[in-house]
Backbone as CSV, one residue per row, in Angstrom:
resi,resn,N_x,N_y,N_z,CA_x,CA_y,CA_z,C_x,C_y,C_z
1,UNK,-14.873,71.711,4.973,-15.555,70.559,5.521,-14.567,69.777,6.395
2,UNK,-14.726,69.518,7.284,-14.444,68.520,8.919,-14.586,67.049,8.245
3,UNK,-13.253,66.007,8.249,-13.092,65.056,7.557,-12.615,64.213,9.456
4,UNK,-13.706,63.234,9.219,-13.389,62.270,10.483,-12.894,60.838,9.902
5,UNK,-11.776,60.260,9.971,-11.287,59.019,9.051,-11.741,57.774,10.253
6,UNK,-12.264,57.001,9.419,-12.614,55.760,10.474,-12.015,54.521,9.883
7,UNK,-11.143,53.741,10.509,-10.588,52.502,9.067,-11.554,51.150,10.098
8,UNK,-11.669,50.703,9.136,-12.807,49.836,9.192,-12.227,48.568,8.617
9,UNK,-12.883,47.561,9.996,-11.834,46.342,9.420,-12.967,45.059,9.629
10,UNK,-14.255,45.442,10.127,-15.092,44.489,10.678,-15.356,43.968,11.573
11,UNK,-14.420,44.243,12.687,-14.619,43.467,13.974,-15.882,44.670,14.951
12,UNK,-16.556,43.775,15.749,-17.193,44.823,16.651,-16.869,45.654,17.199
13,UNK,-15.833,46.110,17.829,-15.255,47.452,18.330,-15.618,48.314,16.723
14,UNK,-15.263,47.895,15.741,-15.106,48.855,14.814,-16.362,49.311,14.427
15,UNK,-17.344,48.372,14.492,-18.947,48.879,14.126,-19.023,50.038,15.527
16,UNK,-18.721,49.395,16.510,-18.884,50.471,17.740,-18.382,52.109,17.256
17,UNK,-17.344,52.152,16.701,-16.283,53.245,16.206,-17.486,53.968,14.921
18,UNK,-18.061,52.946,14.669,-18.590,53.695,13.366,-20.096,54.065,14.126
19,UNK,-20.662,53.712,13.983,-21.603,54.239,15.203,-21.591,55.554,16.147
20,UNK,-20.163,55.749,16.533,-20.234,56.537,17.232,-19.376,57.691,16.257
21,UNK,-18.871,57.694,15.601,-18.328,58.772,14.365,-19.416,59.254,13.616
22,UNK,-20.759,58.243,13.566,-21.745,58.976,12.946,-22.971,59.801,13.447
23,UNK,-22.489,59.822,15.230,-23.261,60.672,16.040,-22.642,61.577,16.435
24,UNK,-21.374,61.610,15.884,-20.094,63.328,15.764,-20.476,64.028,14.384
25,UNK,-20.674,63.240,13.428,-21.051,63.780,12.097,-22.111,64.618,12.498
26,UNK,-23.533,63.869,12.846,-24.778,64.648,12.766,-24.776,65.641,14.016
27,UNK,-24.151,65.650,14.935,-23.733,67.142,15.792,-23.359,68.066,14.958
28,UNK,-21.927,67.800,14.537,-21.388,68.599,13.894,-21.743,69.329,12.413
29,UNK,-22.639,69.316,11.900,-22.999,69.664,10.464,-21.706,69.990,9.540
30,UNK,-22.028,69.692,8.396,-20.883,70.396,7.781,-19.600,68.999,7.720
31,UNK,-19.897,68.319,8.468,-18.475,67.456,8.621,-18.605,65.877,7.320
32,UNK,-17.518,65.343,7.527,-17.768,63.731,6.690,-17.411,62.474,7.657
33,UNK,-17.857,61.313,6.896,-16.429,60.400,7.144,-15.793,60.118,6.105
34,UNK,-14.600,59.784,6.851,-13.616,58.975,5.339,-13.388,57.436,6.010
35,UNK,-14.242,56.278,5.737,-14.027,55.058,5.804,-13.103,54.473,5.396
36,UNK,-11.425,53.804,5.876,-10.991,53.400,5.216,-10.359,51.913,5.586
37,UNK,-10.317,50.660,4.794,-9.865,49.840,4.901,-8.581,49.940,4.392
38,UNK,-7.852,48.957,5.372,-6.280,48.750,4.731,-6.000,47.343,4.075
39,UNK,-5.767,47.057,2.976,-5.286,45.379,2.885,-3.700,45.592,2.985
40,UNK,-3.727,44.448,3.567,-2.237,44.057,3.431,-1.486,43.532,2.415
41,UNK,-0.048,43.469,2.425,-0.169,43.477,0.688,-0.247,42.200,-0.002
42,UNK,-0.664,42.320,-1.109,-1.260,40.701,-1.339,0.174,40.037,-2.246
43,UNK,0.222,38.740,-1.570,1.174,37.988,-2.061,1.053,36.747,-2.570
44,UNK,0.872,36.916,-4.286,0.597,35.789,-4.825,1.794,34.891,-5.491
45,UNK,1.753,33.423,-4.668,3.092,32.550,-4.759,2.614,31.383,-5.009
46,UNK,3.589,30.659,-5.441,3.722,29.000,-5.793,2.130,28.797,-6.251
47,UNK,1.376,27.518,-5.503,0.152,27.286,-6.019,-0.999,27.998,-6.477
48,UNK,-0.888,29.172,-5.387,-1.910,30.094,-5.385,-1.446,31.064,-6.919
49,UNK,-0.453,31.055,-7.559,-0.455,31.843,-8.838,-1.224,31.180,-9.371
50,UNK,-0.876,29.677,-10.021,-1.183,29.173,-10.654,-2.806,29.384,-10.827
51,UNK,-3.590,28.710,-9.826,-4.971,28.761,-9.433,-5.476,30.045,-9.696
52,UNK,-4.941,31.164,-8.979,-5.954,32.213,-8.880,-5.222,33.766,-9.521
53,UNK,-3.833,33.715,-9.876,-2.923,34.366,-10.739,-3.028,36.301,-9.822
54,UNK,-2.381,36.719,-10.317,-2.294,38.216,-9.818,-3.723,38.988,-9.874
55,UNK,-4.079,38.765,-11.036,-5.265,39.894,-11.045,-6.517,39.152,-10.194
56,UNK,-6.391,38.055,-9.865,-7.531,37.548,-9.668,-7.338,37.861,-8.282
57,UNK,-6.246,37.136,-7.594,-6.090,37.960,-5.950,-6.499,39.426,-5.852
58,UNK,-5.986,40.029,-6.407,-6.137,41.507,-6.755,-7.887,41.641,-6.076
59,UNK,-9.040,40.837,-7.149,-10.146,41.546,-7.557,-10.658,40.931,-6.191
60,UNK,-10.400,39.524,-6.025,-10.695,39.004,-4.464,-10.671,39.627,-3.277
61,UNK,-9.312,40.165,-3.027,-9.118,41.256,-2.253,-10.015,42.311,-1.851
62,UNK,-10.091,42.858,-3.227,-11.211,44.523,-3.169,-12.850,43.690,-3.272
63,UNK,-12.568,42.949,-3.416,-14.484,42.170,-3.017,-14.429,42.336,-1.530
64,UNK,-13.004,41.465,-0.798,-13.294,41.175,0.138,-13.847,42.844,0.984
65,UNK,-12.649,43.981,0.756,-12.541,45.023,1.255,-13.869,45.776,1.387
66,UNK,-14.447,45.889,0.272,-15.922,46.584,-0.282,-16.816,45.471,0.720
67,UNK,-16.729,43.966,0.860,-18.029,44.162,1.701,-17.379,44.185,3.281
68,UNK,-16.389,44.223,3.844,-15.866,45.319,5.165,-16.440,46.686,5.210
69,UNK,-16.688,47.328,4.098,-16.700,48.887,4.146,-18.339,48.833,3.736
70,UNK,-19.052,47.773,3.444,-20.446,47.815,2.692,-21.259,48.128,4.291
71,UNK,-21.248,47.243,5.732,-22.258,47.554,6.566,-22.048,49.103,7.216
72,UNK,-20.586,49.754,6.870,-20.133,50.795,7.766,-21.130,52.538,6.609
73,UNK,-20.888,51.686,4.966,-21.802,53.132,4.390,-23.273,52.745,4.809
74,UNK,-24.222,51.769,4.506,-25.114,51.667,4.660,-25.536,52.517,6.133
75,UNK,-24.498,52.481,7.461,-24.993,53.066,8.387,-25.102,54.356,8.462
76,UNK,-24.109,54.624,7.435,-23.945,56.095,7.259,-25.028,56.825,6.008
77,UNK,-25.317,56.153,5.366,-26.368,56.410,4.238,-27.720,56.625,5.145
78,UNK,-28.268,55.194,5.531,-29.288,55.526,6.870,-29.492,56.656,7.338
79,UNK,-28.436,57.040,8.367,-28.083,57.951,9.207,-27.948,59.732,8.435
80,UNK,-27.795,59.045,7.065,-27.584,60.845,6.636,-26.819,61.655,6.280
81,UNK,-25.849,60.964,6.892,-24.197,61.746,6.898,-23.664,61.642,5.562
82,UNK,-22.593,61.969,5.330,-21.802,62.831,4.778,-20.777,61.597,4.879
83,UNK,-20.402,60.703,3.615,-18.866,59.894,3.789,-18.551,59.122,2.406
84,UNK,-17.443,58.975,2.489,-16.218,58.379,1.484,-15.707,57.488,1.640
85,UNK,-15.281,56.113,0.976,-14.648,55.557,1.161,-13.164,55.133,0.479
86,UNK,-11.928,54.759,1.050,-10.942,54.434,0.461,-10.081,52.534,0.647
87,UNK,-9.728,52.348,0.070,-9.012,51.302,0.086,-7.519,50.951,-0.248
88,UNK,-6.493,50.897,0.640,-5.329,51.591,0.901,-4.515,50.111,1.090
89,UNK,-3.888,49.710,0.234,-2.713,48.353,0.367,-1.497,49.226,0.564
90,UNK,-1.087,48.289,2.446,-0.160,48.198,2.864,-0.116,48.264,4.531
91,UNK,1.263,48.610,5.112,0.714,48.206,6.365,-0.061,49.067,7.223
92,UNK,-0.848,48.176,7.795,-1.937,48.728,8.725,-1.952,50.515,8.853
93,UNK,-0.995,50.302,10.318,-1.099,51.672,10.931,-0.557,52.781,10.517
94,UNK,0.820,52.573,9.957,1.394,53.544,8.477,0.336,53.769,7.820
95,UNK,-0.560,53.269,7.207,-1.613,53.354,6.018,-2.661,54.398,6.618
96,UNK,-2.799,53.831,8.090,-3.287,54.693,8.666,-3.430,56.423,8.745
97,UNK,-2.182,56.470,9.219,-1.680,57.545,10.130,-1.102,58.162,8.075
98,UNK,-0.904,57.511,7.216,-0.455,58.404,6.199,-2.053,58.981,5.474
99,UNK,-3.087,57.947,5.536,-4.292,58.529,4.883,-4.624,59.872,5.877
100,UNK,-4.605,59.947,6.772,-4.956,60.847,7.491,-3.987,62.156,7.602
101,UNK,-2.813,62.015,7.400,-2.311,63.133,6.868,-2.409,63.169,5.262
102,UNK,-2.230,62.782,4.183,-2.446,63.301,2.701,-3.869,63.801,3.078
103,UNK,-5.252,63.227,3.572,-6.472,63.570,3.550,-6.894,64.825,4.176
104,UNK,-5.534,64.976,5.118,-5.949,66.541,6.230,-7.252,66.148,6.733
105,UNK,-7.442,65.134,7.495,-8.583,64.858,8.088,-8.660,65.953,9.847
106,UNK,-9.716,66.005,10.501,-9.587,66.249,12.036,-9.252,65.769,13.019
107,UNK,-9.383,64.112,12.749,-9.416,63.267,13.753,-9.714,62.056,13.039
108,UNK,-9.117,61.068,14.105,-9.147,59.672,13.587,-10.672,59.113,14.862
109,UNK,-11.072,58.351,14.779,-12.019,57.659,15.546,-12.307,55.863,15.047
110,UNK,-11.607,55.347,16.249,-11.253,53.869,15.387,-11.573,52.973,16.687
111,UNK,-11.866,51.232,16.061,-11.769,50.479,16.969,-10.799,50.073,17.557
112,UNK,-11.075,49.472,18.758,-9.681,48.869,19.353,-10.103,46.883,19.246
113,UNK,-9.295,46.056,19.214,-9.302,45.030,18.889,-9.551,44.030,20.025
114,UNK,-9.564,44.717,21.182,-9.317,43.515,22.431,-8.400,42.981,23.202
115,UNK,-7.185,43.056,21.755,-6.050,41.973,22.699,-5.794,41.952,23.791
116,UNK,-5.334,41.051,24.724,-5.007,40.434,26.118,-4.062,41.557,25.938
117,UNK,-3.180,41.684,27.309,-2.393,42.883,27.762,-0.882,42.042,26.596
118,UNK,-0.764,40.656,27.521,0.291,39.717,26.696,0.672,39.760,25.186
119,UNK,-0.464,39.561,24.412,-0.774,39.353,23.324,-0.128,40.972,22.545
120,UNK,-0.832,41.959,23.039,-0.178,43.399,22.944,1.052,43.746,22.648
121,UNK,1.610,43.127,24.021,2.582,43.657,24.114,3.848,42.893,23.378
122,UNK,3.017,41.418,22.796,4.310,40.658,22.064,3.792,41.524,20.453
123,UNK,2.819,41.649,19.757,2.257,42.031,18.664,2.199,43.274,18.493
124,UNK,2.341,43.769,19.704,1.797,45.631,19.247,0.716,46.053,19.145
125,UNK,-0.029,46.925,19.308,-1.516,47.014,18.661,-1.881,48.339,17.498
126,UNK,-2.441,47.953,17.040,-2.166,48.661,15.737,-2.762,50.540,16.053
127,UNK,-4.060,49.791,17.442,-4.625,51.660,17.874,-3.048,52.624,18.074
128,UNK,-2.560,51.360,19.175,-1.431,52.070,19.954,-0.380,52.941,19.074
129,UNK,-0.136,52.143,17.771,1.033,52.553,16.869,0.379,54.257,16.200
130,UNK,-0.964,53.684,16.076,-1.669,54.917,15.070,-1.631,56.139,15.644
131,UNK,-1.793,55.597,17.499,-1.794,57.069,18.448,-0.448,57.729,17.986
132,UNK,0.459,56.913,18.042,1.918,57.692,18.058,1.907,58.109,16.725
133,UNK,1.544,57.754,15.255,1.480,58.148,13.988,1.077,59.158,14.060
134,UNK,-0.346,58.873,14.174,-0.749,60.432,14.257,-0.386,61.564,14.202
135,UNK,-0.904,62.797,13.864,-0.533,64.293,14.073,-2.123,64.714,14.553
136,UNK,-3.025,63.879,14.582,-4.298,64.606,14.943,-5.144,63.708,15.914
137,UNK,-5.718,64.156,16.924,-6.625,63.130,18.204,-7.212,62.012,17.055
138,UNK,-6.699,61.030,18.231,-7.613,59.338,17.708,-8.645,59.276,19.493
139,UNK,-9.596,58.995,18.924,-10.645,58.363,19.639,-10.339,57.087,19.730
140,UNK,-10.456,56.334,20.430,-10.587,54.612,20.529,-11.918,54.287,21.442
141,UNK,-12.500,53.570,20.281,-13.857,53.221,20.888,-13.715,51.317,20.914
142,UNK,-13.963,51.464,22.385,-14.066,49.758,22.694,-15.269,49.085,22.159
């Protein structure tokens, strides 16, 4: 089976990305997605222990993550296809580019974020880093 990884973060490019990974699925028969969100890693300090303590960030977190990844299965449930989801703490495009090699996926197919050329080039962009991660074609869907 043909594993297409889509990381899914919520912004509109990324619904665009998913959308269009799930009209490669139903061409292709036989294939999946692997949906995956990345959190970053959660850092619970000073007030915020007190208040909301480790496990509770923790469960906050994967609420938040699950409903990021909740409109991307529903489209894919709809639609028919074939997909998985994962939830992967740490950074972004590493998280990336490593799910997609442990997973032996085919291809990545992901959003791009927008940034100004400026903004880019002081921040980086996380497509850009993933292209170079990579070992397998990324799609970037605007």
């Amino acid at each position: 089976m043909h594993t297409i990884l889509v990381p899914v973060d919520g912004s509109p490019s990324c619904t665009r990305a998913v959308e269009y990974a799930i009209r490669q699925v139903q061409r292709n028969t036989g294939s999946e997605l692997l949906f995956l969100h990345m959190q970053l890693p959660i850092l619970v300090y000073g007030e915020i222990a007190v208040y909301a303590g480790d496990e509770r960030a923790r469960a906050m977190a994967a609420e938040h993550s699950q409903a990021l990844l909740a409109p991307a299965e529903q489209a894919a449930r709809t639609a028919g296809v074939a997909f998985r989801s994962l939830i992967v703490e740490g950074d972004i495009a590493e998280g990336i580019a490593d799910t997609a090699r442990d997973q032996k996926v085919e291809c990545v197919i992901m959003g791009t974020r927008g940034l100004g050329r400026v903004a880019a080039l002081v921040m980086g962009s996380v497509a850009v880093k993933v292209v170079h991660l990579v070992e397998v074609p990324v799609t970037l869907v605007k």
